[in-house]
KEPA-166291 format. One line per field, with one value per residue (C-alpha): z, x, y; residue number from 1; residue in one letter. Coordinates in Angstrom, 2 decimals, always signed. Each point is the difference from the previous one (the first is absolute). Last residue first. Layout:
N
w = (Z/...)
u = (X/...)
v = (Y/...)
nr = (NUM/...)
rest = (a/...)
***
This chain:
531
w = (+23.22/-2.24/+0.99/+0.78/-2.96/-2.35/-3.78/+2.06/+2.57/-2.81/-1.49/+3.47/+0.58/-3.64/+0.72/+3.21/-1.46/-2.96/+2.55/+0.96/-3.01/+0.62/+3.42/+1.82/+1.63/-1.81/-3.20/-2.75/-0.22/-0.53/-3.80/-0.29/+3.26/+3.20/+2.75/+1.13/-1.47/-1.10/-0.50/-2.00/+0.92/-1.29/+0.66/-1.81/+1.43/-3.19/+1.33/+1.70/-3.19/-1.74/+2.94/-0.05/-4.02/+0.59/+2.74/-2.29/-2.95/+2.60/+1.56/-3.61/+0.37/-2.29/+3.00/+2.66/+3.00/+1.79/-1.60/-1.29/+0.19/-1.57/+0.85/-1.96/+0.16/+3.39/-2.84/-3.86/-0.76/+1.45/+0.29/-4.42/-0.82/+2.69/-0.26/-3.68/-0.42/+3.08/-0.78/-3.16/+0.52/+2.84/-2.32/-3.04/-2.96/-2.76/+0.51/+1.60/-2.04/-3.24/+1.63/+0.20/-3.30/-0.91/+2.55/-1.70/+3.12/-1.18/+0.94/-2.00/-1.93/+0.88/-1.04/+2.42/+0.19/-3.35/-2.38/-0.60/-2.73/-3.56/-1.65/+0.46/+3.77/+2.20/+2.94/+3.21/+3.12/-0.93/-2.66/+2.22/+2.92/-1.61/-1.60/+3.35/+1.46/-3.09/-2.37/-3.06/-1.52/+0.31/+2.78/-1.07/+0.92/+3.81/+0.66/-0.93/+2.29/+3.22/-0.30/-0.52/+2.99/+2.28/+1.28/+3.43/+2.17/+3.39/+3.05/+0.33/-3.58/-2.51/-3.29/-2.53/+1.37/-1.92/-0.87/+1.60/-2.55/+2.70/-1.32/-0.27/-2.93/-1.82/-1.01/-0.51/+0.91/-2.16/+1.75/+2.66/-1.43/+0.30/+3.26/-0.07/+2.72/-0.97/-1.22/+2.64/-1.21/-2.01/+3.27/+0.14/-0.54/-0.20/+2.84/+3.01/+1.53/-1.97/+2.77/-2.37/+0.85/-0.55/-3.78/-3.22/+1.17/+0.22/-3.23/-1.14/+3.76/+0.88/-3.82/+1.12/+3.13/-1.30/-2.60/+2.30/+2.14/-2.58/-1.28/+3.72/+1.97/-0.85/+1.84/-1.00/+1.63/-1.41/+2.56/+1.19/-4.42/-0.16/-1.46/+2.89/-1.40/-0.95/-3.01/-3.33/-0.80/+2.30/-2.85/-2.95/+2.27/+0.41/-2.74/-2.46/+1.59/+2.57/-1.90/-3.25/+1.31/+1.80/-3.11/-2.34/-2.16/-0.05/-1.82/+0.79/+3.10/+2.28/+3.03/+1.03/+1.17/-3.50/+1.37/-2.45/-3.37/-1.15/+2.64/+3.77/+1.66/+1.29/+2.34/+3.45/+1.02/+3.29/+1.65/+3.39/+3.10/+2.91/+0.54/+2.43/+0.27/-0.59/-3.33/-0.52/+0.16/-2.22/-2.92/+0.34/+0.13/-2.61/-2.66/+0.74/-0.74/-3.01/-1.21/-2.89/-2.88/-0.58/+0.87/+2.31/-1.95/+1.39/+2.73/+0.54/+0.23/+2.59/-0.30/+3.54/-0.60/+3.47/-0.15/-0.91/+1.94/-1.34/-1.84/-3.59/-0.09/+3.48/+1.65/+3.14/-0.09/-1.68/-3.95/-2.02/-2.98/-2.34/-2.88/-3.93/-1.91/-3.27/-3.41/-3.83/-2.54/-1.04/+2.94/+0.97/-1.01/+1.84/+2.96/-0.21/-0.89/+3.01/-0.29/+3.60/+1.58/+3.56/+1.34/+3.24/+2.99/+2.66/-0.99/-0.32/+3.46/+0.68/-1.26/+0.86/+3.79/+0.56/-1.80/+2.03/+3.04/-1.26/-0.05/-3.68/-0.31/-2.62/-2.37/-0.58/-2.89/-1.30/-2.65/-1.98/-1.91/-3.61/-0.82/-1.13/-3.42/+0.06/-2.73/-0.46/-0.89/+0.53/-1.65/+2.07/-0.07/-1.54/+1.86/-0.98/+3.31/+2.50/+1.27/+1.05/-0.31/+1.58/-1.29/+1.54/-2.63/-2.83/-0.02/-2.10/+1.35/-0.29/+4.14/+1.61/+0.33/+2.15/+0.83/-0.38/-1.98/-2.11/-1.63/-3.79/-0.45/-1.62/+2.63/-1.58/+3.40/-0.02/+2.70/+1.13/+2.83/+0.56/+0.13/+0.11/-2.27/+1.18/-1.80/-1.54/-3.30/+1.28/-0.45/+2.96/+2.58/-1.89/-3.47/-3.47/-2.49/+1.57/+0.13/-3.60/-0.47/-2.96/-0.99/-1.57/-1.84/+1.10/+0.68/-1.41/+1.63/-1.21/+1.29/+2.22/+2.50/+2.48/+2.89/+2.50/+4.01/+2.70/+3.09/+3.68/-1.02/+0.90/+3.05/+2.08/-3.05/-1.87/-3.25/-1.06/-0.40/+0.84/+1.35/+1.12/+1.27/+1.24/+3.35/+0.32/-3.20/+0.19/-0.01/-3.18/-1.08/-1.77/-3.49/-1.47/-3.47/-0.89/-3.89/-0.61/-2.28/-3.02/-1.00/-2.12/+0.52/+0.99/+3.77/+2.92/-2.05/-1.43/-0.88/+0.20/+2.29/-1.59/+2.38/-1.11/+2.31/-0.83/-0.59/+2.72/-0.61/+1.57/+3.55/+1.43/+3.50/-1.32/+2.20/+3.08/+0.28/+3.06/+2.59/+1.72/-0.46/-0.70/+2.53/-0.18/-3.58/+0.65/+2.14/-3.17/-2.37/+2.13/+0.26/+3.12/-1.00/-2.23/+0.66)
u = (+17.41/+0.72/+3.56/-1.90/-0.95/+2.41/-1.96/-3.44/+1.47/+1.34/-3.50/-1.24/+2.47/-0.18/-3.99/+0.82/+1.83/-2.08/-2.50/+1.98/+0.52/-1.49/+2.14/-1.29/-2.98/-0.51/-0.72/-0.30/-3.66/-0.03/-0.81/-2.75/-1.00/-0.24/-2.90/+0.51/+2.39/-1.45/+2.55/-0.28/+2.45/-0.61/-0.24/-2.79/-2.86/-1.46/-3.11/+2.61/+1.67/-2.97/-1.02/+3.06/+0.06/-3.96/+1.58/+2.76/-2.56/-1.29/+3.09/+1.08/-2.86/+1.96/+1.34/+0.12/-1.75/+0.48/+3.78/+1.15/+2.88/+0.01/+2.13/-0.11/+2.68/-1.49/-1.23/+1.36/+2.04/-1.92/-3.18/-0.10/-1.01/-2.83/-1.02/-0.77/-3.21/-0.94/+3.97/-0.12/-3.99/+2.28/+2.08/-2.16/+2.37/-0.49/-3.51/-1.79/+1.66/-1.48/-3.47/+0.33/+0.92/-3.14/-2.33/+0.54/-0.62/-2.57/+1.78/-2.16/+2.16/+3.61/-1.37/+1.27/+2.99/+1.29/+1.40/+3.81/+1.44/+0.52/-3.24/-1.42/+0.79/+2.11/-1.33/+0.14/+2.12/+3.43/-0.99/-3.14/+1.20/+2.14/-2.92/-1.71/+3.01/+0.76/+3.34/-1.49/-3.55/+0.66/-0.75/-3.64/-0.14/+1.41/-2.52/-3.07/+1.88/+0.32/-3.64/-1.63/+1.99/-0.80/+1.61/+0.95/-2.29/+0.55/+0.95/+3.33/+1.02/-1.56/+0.30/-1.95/-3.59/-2.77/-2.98/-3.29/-2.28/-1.48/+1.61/+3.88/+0.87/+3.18/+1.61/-3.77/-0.68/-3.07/+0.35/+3.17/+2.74/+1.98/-0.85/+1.42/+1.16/+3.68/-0.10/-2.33/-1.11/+3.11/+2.10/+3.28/-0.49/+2.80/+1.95/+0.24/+3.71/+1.46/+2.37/+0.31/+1.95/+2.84/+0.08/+0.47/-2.27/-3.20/+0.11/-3.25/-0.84/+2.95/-0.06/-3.44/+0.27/+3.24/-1.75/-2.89/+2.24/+2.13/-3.85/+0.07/+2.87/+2.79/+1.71/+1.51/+2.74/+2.43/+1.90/-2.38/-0.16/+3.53/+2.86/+1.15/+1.13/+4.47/-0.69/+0.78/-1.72/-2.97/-0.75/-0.13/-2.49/-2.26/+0.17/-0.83/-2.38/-1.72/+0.19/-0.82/-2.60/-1.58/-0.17/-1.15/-1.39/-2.05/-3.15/+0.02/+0.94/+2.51/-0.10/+2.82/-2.12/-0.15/+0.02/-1.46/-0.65/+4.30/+1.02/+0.46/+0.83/+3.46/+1.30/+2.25/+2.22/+0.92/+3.02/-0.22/+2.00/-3.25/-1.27/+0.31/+3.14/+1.36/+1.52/-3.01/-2.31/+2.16/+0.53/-3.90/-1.11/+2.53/-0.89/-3.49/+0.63/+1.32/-2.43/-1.64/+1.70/-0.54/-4.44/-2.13/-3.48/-1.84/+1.45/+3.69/+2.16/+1.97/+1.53/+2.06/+2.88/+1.07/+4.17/+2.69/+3.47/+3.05/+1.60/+1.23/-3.33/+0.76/-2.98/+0.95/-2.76/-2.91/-0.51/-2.29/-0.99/-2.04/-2.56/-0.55/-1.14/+0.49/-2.32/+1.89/-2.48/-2.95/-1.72/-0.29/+3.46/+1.65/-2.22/+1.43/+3.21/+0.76/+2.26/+1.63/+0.29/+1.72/+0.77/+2.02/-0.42/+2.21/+2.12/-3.31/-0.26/+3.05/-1.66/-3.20/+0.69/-0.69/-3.03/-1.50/+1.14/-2.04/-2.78/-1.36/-3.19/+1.57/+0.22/+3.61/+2.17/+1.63/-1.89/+0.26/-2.68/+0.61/-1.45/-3.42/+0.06/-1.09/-1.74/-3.23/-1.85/-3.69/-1.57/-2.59/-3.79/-2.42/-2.90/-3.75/-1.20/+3.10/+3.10/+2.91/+3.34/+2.99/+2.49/+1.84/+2.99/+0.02/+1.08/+2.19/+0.10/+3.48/+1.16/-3.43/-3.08/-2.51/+1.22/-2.92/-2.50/+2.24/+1.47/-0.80/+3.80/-0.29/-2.22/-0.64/-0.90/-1.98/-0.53/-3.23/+0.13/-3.82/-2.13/-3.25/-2.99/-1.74/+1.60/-2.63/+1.42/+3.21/-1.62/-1.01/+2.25/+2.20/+0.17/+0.31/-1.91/-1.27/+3.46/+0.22/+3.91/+1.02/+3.57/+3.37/+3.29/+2.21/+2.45/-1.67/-3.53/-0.72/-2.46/-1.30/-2.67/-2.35/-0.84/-1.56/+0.47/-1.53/+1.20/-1.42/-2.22/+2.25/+1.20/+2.06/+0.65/+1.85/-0.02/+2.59/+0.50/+3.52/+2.24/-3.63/+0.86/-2.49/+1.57/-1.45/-1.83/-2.80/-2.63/+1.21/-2.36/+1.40/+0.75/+2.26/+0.18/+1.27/+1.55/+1.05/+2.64/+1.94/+2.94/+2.03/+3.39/+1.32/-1.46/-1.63/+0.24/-3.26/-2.18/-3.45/-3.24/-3.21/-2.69/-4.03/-2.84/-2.84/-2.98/-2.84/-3.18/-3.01/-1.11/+1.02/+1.80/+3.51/+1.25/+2.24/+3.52/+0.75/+2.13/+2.37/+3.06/+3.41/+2.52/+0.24/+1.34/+3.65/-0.74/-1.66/+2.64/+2.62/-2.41/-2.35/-0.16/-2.46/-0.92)
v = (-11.11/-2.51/-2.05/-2.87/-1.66/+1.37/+0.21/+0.26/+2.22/+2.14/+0.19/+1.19/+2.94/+0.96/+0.30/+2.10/+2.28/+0.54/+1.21/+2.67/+1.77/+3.35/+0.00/+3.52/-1.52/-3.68/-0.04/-2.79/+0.52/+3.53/+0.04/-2.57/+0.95/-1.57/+0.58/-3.24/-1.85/-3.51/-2.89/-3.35/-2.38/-3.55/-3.78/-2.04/-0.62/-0.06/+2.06/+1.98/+0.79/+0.94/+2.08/+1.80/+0.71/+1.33/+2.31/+1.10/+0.74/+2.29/+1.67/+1.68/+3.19/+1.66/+2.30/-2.69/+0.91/-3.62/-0.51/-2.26/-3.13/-3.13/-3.00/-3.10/-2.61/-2.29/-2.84/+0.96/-3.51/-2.27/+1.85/+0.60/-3.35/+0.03/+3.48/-0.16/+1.52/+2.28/+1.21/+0.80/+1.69/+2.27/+1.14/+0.79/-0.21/-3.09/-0.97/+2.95/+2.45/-1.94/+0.13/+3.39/+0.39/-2.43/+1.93/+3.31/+2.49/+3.14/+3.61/+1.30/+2.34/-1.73/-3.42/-1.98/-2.96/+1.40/-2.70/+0.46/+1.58/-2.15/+1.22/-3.40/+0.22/-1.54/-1.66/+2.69/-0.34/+2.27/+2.12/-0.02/+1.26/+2.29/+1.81/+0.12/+2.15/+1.83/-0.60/-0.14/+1.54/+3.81/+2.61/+0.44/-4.09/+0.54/+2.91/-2.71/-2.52/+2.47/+1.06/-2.96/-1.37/+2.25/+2.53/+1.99/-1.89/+0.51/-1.60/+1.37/-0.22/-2.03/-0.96/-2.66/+0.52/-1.96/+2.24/-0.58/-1.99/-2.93/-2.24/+1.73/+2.34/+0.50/-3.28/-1.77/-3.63/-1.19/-3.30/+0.63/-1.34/+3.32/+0.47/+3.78/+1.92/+0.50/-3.75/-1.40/-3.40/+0.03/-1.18/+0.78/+3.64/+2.52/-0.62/+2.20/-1.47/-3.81/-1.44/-3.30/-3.02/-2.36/+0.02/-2.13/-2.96/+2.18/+1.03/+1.38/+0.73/+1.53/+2.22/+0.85/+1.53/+1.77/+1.90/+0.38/+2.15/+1.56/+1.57/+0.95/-0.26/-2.86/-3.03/-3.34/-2.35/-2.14/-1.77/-3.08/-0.13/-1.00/+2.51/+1.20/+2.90/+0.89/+1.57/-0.56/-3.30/+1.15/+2.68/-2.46/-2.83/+3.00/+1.89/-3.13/-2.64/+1.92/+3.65/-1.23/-2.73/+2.96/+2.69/-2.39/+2.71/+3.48/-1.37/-3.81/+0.93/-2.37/+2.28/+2.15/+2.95/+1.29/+3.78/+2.36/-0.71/+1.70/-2.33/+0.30/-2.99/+0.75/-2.00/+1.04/-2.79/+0.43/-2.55/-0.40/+0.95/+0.85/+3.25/+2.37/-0.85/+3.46/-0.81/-1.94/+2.44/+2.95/-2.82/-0.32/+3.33/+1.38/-2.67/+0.83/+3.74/-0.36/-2.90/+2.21/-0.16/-3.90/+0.73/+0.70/+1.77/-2.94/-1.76/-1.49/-3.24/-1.52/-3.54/-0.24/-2.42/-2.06/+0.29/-2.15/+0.58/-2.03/+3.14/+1.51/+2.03/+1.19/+1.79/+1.52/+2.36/-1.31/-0.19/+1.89/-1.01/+2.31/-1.92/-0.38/-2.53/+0.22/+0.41/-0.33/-0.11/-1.99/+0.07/-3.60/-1.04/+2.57/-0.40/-3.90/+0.47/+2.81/+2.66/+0.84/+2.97/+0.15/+3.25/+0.05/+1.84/+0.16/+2.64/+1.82/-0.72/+2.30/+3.22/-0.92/-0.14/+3.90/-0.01/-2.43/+1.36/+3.07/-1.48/-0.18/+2.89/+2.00/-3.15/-1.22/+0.18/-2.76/-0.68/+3.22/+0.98/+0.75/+3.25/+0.72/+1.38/+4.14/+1.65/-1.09/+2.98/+0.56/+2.40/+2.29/-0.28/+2.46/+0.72/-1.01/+0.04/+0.87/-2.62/+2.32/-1.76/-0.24/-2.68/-2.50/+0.26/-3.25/-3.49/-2.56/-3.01/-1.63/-0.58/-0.58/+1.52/-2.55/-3.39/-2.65/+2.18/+2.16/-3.46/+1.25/+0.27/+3.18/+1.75/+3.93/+1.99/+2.62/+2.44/+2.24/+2.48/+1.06/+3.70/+0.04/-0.87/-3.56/-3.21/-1.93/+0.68/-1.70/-3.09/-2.20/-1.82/-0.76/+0.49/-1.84/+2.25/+3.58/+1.10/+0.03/+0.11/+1.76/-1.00/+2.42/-0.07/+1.97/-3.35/-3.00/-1.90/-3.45/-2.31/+2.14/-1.90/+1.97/+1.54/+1.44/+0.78/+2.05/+0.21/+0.05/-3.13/-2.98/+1.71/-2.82/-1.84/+3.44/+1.93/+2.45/+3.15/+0.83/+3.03/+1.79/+4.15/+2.28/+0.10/-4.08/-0.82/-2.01/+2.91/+0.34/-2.87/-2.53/-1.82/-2.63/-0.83/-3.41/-0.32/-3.68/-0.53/+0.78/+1.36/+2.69/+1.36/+2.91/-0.68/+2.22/+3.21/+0.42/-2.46/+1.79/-1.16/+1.82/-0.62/-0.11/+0.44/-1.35/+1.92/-0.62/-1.46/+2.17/-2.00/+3.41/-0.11/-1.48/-2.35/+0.30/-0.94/-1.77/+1.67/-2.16/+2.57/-0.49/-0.70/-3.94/+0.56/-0.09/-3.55/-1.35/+0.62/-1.23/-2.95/-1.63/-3.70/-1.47/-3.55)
nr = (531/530/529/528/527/526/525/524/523/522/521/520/519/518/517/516/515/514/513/512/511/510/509/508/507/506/505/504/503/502/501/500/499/498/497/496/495/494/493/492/491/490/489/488/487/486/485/484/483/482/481/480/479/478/477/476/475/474/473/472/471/470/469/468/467/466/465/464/463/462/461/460/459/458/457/456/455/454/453/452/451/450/449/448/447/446/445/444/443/442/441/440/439/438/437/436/435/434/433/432/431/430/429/428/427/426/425/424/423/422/421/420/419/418/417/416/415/414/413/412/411/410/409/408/407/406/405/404/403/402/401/400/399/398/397/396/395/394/393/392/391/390/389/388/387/386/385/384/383/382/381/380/379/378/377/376/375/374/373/372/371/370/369/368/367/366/365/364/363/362/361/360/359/358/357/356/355/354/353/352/351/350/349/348/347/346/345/344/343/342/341/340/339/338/337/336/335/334/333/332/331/330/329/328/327/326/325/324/323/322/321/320/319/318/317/316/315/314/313/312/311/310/309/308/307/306/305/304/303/302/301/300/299/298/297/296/295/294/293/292/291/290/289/288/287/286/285/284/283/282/281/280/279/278/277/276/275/274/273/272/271/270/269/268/267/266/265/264/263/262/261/260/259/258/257/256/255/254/253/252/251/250/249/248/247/246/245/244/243/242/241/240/239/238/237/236/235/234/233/232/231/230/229/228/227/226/225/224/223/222/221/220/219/218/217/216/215/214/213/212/211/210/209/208/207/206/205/204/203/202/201/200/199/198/197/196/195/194/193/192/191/190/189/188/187/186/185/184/183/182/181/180/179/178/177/176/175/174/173/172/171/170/169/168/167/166/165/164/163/162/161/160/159/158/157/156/155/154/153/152/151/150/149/148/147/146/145/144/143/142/141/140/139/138/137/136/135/134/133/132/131/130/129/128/127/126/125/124/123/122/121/120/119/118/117/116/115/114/113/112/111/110/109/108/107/106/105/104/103/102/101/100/99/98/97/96/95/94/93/92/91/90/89/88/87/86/85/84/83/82/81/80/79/78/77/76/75/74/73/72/71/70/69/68/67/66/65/64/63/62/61/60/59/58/57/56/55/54/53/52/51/50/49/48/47/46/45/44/43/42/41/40/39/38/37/36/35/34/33/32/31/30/29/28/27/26/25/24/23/22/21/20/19/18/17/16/15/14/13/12/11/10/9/8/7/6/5/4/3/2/1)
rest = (x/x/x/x/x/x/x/x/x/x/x/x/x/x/x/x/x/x/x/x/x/x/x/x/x/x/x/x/x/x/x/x/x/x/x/x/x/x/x/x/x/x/x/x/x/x/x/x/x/x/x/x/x/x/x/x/x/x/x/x/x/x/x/x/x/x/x/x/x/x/x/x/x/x/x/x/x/x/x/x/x/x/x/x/x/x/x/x/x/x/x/x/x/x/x/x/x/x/x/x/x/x/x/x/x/x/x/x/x/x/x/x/x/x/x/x/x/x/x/x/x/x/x/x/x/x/x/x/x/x/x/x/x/x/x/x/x/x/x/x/x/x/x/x/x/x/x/x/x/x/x/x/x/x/x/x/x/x/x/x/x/x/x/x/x/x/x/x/x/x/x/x/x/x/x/x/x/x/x/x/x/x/x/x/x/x/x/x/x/x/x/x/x/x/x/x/x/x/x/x/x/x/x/x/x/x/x/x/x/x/x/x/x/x/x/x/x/x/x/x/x/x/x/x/x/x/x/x/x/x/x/x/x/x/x/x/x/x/x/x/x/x/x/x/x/x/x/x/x/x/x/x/x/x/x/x/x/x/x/x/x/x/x/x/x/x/x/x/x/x/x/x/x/x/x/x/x/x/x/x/x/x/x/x/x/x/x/x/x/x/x/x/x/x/x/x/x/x/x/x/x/x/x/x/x/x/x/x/x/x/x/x/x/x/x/x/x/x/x/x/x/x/x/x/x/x/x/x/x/x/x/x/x/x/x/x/x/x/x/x/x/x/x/x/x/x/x/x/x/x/x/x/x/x/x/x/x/x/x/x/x/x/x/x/x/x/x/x/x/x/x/x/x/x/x/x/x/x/x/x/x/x/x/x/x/x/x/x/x/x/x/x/x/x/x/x/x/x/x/x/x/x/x/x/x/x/x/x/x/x/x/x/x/x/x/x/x/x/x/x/x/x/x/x/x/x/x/x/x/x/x/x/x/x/x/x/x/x/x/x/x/x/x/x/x/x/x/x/x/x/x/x/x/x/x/x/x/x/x/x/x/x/x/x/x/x/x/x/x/x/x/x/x/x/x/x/x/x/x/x/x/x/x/x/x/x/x/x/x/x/x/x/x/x/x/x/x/x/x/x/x/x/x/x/x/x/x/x/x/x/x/x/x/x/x/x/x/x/x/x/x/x/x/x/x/x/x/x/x/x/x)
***
């Protein structure tokens, strides 16, 4: 599930006001933007064109570095857009921002005065990572929206920068930032091509991941080590494990943590995260990493290299990532500390039973909307309203279209099948059926819990918490009862009060809870040496 972005935490200042509609019932003319190319590139490209739009009231000191949208205020900004196939330098597009918008045309927009920005997304990935080095964007401009006014040209003129990877967020501890410097030392990239994803795609696809190795380590030694498999949510991805690498080459320095070996994955891909299942759309993504990466990367380091030594753990999308690679092969690894998972159990997939008879993705029963974030006790959006924002942004990369570029049969047009239809939110009981059969969690385990017990029995730990944002903790409680109907042996935890975001926290330690999970997979791989 979506975690909380650069983009998104740079937008948490603008305003929640809605837009209101037009008073007269008279059809309004649509308002047409001009975006130029000029001065962001010399050469020509394509992409998608996103126009951002929002109140001035936003602005702090009359000032707005960035319109953008964000999940905790869905509604605050407007958006539209739409696909340029070919756009050269001067050269110019009209962007009807009545057409693809979010969350109603820009015609609805009452007169006043807004910042708009556009931004020209060349990847087509705007939805998983926001603006990123390559897109070409324009000034946050002022305008002044009146009946029948004129409206400014755009200008993209400015290409987003390469971000460097090594730089922390503003909100790192400053311990953390301090140990970077000789953690990076530490740190080791790892890419490997693999056959198989190779062969699937076409053209050349690797596997990619960060080892760090404990203090001590001596790659010409005796001394094997427990390997902790690590990989990340949605919108994590290879650039972004600065700060991890710090934490944990900072914890076990002071013994906070035990000696092990991290290897941090990447699952991101250019559909969103692949989440290392075997996908008939994204690839064999599991098999590639269990029989490839795996066996490579213990060949030149000094890991245990048995499955009581290979450990998994991830939050969120990383969380049901690692869920399901222990349960798809439970004889490769030791256990799972899997925290807020994205549903195990498809009965409530972010709130929807998809199986349900005439099961619908955005309304329950009884027609109330189905919430998809909270905060505190209330509803910030609902699910309607995140997906429908998520397809004006562009068709790859989103949180729902990941899920089914991952879950989803492929289709005849070559993408894969859409769980919902994203008008009436109606469920398509044969993809669902599909999900059922090759990736529901919890239907795996109802359905081959004696050949999997041997091997998989005491493995599973999950971790949520009670108040979790994306309402994770109930496809957690269906997993628990599942398992306790098996009586099989698990670890399910409930954090009261616990957030998707603050669940790892613990007063002034915002990684605390790690702690404790490398504490109890190192007392699996040394039985009595765990804290």
């Amino acid at each position: 599930m979506k975690v909380l972005s650069a983009r998104a935490i740079l937008a948490l200042a603008l305003a929640t006001a809605g837009f209101a509609a037009h008073a007269d019932d008279a059809p309004l003319a649509h308002r047409i933007v001009r975006v130029t190319l000029d001065g962001a590139s010399d050469k020509g490209t394509s992409g998608r064109l996103i126009l951002f739009a929002a109140p001035a009231s936003a602005a702090k000191d009359g000032k707005l570095e960035a319109v953008d949208t964000n999940p905790f205020q869905p509604k605050a900004v407007s958006v539209t857009a739409r696909e340029v196939t070919w756009i050269a330098p001067g050269q110019s597009v009209d962007l009807d921002t009545d057409g693809e918008a979010f969350p109603a045309g820009f015609s609805t927009l009452p007169p006043g005065d807004y910042f708009f920005q556009a931004v020209l997304d060349v990847d087509n990935d705007y939805n998983y990572g926001g603006r990123h080095a390559g897109d070409l964007i324009s000034d946050v401009t002022p305008v002044k929206l009146t009946p029948g006014g004129s409206l400014p040209i755009l200008k993209l003129s400015k290409t987003v920068p390469p971000r460097d990877p090594w730089v922390l967020p503003p909100m790192a501890p400053q311990a953390v930032r301090d140990a970077l410097p000789e953690a990076r030392q530490h740190a080791h990239a790892e890419i490997l091509q693999s056959p198989l994803l190779t062969a699937f795609a076409g053209h050349p696809v690797s596997v990619r991941a960060w080892v760090v190795t404990p203090p001590g380590y001596d790659p010409k030694g005796t001394t094997r080590y427990p390997t902790v498999f690590l990989t990340h949510g949605f919108t994590g991805g290879f650039d972004r494990y600065a700060g991890t690498i710090a934490y944990l080459w900072l914890a076990m320095s002071k013994k906070e943590m035990p000696p092990m070996i991290w290897v941090l994955l990447d699952e991101s891909g250019p559909t969103g995260t692949h989440e290392f299942a075997d996908s008939v759309n994204n690839g064999p993504w599991g098999e590639a990493l269990t029989t490839e990466y795996i066996p490579w990367l213990e060949g030149r380091y000094r890991m245990d290299g048995k499955p009581g030594g290979r450990f998994l753990t991830g939050h969120s999308s990383g969380g049901w990532a690692t869920l399901w690679l222990q349960t798809r092969y439970p004889k490769e690894f030791g256990g799972t500390w899997s925290t807020s998972p994205d549903a195990s159990d498809f009965r409530d997939f972010t709130g929807i039973d998809i199986y349900a008879v005439n099961g619908n993705a955005y309304k329950k029963p009884d027609g109330t909307p189905i919430p998809l974030v909270r905060d505190k006790g209330k509803v910030i959006a609902s699910l309607e309203t995140f997906v429908k924002l998520e397809d004006v942004l562009g068709a790859y990369g989103g949180q729902f279209a990941s899920f089914e570029w991952v879950f989803s049969p492929r289709g005849k047009d070559g993408r894969p099948q859409q769980l919902f239809n994203r008008v009436t939110g109606a469920v398509d009981p044969g993809v669902a059926a599909y999900w059922r059969d090759h990736y529901d969690i919890a239907q795996r385990l109802r359905t081959q819990w004696p050949a999997l017990k041997p091997d998989l029995d005491g493995k599973i730990h999950v971790i949520v918490g009670t108040a979790d944002t994306f309402y994770l903790d109930g496809a957690a409680k269906l997993l628990k009862e599942t398992l306790d109907g098996l009586q099989a042996k698990s670890d399910i935890r409930f954090l009261p009060g616990k957030t998707h975001f603050d669940l790892y926290t613990e007063g002034d330690d915002r990684q605390a809870l790690l702690k404790k999970i490398a504490w109890e997979m190192y007392g699996v791989a040394r039985p009595g040496q765990g804290k």
